[in-house]
C-alpha positions in Angstrom: -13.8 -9.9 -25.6 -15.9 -10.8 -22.6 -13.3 -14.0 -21.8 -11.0 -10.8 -21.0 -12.9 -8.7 -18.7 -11.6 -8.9 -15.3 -14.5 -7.4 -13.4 -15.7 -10.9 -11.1 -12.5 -10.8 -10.6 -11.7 -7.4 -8.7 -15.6 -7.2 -7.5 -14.2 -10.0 -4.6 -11.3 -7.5 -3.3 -13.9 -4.5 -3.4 -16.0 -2.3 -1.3 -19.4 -3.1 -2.5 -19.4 0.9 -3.1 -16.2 0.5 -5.6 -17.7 -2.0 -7.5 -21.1 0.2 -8.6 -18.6 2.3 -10.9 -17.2 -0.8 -12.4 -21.0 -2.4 -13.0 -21.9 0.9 -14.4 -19.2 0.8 -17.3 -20.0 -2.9 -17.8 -23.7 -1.4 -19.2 -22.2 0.7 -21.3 -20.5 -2.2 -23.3 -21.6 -4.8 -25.3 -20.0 -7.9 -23.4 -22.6 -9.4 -21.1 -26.5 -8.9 -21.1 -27.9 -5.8 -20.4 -30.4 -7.7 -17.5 -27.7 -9.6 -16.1 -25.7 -6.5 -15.2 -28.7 -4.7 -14.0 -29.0 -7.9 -11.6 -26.0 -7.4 -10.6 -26.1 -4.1 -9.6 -29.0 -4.1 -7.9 -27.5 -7.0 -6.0 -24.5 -4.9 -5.1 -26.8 -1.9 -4.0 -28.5 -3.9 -1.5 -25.3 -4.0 0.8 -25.2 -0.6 0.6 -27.3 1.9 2.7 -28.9 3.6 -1.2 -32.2 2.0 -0.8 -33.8 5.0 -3.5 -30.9 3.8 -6.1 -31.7 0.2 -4.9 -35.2 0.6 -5.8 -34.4 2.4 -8.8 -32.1 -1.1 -10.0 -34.9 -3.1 -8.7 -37.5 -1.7 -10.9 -35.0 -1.4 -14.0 -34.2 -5.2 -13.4 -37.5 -6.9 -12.3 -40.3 -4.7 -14.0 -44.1 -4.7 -13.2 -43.2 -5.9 -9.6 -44.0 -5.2 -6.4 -41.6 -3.1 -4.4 -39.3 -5.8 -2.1 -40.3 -4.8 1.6 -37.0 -5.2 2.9 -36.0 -2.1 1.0 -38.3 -0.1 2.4 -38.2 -1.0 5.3 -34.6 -0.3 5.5 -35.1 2.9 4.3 -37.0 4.0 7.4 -34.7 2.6 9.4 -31.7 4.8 7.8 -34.0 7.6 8.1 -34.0 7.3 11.6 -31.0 6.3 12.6 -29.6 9.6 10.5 -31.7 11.7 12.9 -30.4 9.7 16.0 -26.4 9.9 14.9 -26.9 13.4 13.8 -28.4 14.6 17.1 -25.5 12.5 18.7 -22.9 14.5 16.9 -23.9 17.9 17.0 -22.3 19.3 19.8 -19.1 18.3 18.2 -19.6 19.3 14.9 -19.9 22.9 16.6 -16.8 22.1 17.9 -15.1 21.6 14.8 -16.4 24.4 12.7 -14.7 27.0 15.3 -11.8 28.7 14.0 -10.2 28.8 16.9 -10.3 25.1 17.1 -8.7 24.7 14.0 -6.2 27.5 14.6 -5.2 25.5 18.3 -4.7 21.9 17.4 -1.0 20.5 17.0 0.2 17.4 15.9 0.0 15.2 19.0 -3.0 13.8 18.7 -3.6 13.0 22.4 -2.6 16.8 23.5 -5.4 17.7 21.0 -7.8 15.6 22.9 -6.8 17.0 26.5 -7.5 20.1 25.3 -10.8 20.1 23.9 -11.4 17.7 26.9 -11.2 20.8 28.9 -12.0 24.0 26.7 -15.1 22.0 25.4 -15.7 19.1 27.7 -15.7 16.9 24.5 -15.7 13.0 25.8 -13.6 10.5 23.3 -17.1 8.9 23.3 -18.4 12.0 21.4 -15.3 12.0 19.3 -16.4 8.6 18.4 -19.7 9.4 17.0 -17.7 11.4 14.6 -16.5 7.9 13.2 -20.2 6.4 13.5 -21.6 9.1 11.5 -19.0 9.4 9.0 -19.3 5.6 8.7 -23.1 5.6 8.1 -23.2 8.6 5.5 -20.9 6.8 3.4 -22.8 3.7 3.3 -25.9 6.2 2.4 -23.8 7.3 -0.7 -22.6 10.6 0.8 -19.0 10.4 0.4 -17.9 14.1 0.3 -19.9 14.1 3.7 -18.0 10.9 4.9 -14.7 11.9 4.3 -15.1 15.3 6.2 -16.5 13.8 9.3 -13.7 10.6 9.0 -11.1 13.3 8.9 -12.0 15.0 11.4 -11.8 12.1 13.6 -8.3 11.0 12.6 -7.6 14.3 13.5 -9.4 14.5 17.1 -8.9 11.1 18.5 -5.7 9.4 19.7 -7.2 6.1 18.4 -4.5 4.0 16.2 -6.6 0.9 16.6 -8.7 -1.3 14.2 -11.2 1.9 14.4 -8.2 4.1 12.8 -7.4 1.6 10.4 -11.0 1.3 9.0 -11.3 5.2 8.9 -8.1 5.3 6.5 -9.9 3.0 4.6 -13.3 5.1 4.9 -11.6 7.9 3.8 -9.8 6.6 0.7 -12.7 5.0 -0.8 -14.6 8.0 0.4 -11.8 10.5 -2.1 -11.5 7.9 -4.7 -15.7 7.9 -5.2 -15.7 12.1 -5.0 -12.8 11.8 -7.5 -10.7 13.9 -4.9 -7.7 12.3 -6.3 -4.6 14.2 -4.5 -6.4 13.8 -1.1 -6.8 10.1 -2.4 -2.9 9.2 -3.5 -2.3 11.0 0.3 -4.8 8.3 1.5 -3.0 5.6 -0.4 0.4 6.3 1.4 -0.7 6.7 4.9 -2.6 3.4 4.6 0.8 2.1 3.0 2.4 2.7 5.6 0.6 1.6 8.3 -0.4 -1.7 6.7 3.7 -2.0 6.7 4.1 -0.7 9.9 1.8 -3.5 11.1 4.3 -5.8 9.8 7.3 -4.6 11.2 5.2 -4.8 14.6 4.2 -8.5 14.0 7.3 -9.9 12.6 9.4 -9.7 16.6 6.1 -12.0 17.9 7.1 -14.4 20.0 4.5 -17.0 19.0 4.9 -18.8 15.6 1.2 -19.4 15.4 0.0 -15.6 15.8 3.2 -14.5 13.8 1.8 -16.7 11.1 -1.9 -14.9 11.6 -0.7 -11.9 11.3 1.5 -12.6 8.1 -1.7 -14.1 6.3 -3.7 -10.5 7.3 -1.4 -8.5 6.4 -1.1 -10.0 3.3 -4.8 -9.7 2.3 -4.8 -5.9 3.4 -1.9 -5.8 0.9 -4.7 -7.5 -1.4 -7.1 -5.1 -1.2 -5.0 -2.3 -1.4 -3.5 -3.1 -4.6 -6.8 -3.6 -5.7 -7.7 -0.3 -4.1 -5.1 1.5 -5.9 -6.1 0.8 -9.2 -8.9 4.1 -9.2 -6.4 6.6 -7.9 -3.5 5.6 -10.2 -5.6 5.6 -13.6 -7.1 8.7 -12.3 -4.1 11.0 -10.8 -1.6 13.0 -12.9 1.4 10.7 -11.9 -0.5 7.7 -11.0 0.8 5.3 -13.8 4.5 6.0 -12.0 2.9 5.3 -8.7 1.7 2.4 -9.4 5.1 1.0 -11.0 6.6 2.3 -7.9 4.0 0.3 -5.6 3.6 -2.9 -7.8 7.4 -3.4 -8.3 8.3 -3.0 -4.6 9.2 -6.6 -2.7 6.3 -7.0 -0.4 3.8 -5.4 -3.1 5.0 -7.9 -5.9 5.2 -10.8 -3.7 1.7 -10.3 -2.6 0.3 -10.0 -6.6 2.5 -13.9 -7.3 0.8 -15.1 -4.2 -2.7 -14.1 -4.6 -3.6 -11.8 -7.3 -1.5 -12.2 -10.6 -3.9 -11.2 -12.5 -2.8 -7.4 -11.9 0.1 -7.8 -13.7 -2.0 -6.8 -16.5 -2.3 -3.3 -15.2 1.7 -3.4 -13.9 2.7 -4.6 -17.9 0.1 -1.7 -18.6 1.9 1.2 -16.4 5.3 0.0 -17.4 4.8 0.4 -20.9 3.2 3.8 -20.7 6.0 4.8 -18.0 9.0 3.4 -18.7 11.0 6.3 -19.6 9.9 8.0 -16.3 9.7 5.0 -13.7 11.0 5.2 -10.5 11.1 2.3 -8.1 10.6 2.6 -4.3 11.8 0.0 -1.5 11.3 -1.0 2.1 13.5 -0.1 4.5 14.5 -1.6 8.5 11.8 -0.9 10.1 8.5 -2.0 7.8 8.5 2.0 6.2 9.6 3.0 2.3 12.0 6.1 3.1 12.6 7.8 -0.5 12.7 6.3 -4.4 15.5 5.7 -6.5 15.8 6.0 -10.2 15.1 2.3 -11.6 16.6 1.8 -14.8 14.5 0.6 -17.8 15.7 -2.3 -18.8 16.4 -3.5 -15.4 12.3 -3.1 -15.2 11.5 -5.2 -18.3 13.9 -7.7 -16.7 12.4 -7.6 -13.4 8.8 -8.1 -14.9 9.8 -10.8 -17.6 10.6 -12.6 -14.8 7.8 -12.5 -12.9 6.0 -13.5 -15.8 7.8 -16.6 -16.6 7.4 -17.6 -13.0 4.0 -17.4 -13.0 3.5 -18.4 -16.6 1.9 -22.0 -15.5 -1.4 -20.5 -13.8 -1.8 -17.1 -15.4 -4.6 -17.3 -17.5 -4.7 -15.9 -21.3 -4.2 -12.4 -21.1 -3.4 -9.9 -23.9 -1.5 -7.8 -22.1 0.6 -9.8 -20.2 1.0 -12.6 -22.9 1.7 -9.7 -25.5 4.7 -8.7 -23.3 5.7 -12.5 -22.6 5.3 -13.3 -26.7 7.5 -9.9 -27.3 10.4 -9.6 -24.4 10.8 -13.5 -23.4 9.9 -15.2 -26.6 10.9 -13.2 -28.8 8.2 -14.3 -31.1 7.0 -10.8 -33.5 4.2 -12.6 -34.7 2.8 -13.8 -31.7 3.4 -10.5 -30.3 1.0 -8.9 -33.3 -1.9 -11.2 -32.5 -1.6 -9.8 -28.6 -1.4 -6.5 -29.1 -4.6 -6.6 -31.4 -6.4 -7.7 -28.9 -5.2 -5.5 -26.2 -6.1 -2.8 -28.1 -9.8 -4.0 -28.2 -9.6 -5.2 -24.4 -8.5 -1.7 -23.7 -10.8 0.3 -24.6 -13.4 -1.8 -22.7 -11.1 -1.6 -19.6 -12.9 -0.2 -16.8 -9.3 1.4 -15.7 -7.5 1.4 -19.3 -10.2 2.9 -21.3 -8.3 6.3 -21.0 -5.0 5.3 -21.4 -5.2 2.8 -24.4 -3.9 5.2 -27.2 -1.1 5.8 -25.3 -0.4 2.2 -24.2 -0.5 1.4 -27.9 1.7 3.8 -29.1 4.6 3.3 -26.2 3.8 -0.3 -27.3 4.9 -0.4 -31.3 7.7 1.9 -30.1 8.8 -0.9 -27.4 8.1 -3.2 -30.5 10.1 -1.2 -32.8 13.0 -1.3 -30.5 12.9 -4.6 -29.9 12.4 -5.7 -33.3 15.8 -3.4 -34.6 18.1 -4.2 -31.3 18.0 -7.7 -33.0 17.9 -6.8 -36.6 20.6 -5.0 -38.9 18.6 -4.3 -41.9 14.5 -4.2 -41.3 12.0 -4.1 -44.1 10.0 -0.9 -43.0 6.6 -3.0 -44.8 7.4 -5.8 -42.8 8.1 -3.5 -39.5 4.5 -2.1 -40.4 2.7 -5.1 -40.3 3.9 -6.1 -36.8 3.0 -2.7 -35.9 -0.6 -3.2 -37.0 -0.2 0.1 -39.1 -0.1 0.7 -42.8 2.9 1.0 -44.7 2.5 4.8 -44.8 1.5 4.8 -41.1 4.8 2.7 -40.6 7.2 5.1 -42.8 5.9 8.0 -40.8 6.7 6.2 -37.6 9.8 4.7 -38.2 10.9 8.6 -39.0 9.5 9.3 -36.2 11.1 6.7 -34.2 14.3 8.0 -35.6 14.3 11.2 -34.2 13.2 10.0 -31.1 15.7 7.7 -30.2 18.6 9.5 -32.5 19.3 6.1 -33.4 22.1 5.5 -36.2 20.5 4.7 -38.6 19.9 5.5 -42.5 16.8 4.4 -45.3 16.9 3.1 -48.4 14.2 2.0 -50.8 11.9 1.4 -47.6 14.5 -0.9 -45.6 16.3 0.4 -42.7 20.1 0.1 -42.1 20.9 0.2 -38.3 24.6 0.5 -37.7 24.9 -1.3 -34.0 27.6 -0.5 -32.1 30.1 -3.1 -31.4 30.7 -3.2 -27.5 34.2 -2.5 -26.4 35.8 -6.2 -24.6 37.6 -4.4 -22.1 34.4 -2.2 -20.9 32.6 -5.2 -21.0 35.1 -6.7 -18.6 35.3 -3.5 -16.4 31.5 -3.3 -15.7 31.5 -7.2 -14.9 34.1 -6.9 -12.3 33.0 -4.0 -10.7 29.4 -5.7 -10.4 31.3 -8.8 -8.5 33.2 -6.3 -6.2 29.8 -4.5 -5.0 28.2 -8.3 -4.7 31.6 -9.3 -2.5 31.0 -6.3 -0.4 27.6 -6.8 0.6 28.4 -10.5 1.4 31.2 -9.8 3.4 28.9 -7.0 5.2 26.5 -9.7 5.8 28.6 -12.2 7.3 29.7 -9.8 9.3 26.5 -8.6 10.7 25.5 -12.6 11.3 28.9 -13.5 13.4 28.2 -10.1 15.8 24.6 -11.6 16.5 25.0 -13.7 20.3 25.0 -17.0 19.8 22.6 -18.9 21.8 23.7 -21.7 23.8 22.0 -25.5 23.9 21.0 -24.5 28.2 19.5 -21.1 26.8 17.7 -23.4 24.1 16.3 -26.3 26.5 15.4 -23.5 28.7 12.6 -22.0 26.1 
């Protein structure tokens, strides 16, 4: 199934730190060659401040050679440069391990630094090394290390810069590699909402050319934070929801059909497993997501099938996605049988779905079985089976089981089920349809009249720009 695996894929939208996990499954399986991977590891390593587990890969993928130099080399070079940034940031490190420090700070960040400006004659240069260290112990490999000193300096220094923006991105990868995964979905949002925050700042530029610039970076942050996102929402509690919540959103969703559709193999993944528990967040004026509101099922489904068909001309074969496709747009059982199959052997080779592929498969015959009897009045429960990739007495014991799930009406007899579908009521039908055009009508009117209060420009105010 190696025509499946999507690692060169992510590896591009990766800390080179993120990828060593997903190289490290990729031994465990039998898809590439063993050498290869070890290549590539060791590869990966050398951008990367490890030079012992550098050395280690080197030795495991070239043996009977000579030590490279530059390795060493390096390593001497980290060795001192540790001792130089950990002289640098000792005085402040005193700082910060005072209780009464802790105990004083508030939530304006530049009051915080005026007063240990004068209590401790800390300079923001000082506070900086705070960042520098941080920054170097995580390209060492010490990442519970990192992510203490990081916070810490988001903490200390008024900063909101590029330097703030790359220690919320310290700090994330820094949770997601110590497997701190609360601290890490906290991570997630506060980089989710700068990264939007930038683009409600951006979007009132003046100049088209910078506006565009800044559309086209925002847009790749958005990139690598979906990409990001994959290791804390296959890891946390609630992450499957999250991610449903993230993916779906406008500006999340428009950045996977512009530059990464291949994600929508973990999106069909979470909605499946999720889809009785989904909620669906949204952008608000401003650039900033306020609350969530319940997102109907269906109206998911709908939403993603969409997608899918949009984006059906460049999307490459995929199980997942083309088992959805095959089942909710085409309608197609049989096709549907041959995808799932091989999702369920993709799966479990997953670097992110290995965990969650029993589940995926068992939301997925029940999405199968519902789809298959919404459509159907009497279904043979042998046939049912089959599309199922069960056994027949597999597939008896799960169409009971789907039964009392769903309390659907229903009734058996001699292995074919009997679904008694209620007829829908005309004048409901009619009811719902018109009070869907009166909501549309309102929000029309509302925005005509939001576009006829806006001043009007006039052709001197025009040759004058």
């Amino acid at each position: 199934m190696a025509e499946y695996d999507l690692t060169q894929t992510l590896v591009a939208h990766l800390d080179p730190h993120l990828v060593l996990p997903l190289l490290s499954h990729l031994r465990t399986l039998d898809l590439f060659d063993a050498k290869d991977v070890v290549k590539a590891q060791y590869e990966v390593s050398k951008k990367t401040n490890m030079t012992d587990y550098a050395l280690q890969l080197y030795k495991e993928a070239y043996p009977g050679e000579a030590e490279p130099k530059e390795i060493t080399e390096r390593a001497r070079e980290m060795e001192a440069k540790n001792e130089k940034l950990s002289k640098e940031a000792e005085h402040v490190l005193k700082v910060i391990e005072d209780p009464v420090v802790a105990g004083s700070l508030k939530q304006d960040k530049a009051q915080n630094f005026e007063w240990l400006k004068q209590q401790y004659q800390l300079t923001e240069e000082q506070i900086h090394v705070l960042y520098e260290y941080g920054r170097f112990r995580f390209a060492c490999g010490k990442y519970s290390e990192a992510s203490s000193y990081l916070y810490h300096y988001s903490v200390l220094s008024p900063d909101t810069g590029k330097v703030y923006e790359s220690v919320l991105w310290g700090k994330l990868a820094s949770n997601t590699l110590t497997g701190e995964w609360e601290r890490a979905l906290d991570d997630l949002r506060v980089l989710r909402d700068h990264i939007d925050g930038q683009r409600a700042s951006t979007s009132s530029s003046s100049a088209c050319d910078e506006q565009q610039l800044s559309h086209e970076h925002i847009l790749q942050k958005r990139v690598w934070l979906l990409h990001w996102s994959l290791f804390v929402f296959f890891n946390h509690p609630s992450g499957r929801v999250k991610l449903v919540e993230m993916f779906l959103s406008q500006s999340y969703l428009n950045a996977i059909q512009m530059s990464c559709w291949w994600l929508l193999r973990y999106l069909v993944v979470a909605l499946i497993v999720t889809r009785r528990q989904c909620t669906r967040g949204y952008v608000v004026e401003g650039g900033s997501y306020s609350h969530t509101s319940k997102l109907q099922t269906h109206a998911a489904l709908q939403e993603l099938s969409k997608v899918i068909q949009m984006e059906a001309y460049r999307l490459r074969p995929d199980p997942f996605v083309d088992f959805f496709r095959q089942l909710y747009v085409e309608l197609d059982f049989d096709r549907a049988q041959e995808e799932l199959a091989k999702a369920q052997r993709v799966a479990h080779g997953d670097f992110f779905l290995h965990d969650t592929a029993d589940t995926f498969m068992e939301q997925a015959r029940l999405l199968v079985s519902e789809v298959y009897c919404r459509i159907h009045q009497k279904v043979d429960i042998g046939d049912l089976s089959k599309r199922l990739v069960l056994s027949k007495e597999e597939g008896e014991q799960w169409v009971a089981k789907l039964l009392n799930e769903t309390k659907m009406n229903a009734t058996i007899e001699d292995g074919v089920l009997n679904i008694n579908q209620p007829r829908p009521v005309v004048y409901q039908s009619v009811i719902d349809k018109a009070s869907s055009l009166t909501g549309h009508t309102t929000s029309l009117m509302q925005a005509i009249e939001r576009l006829t209060q806006q001043p009007v420009e006039t052709e001197e105010a025009a040759e004058a720009k």
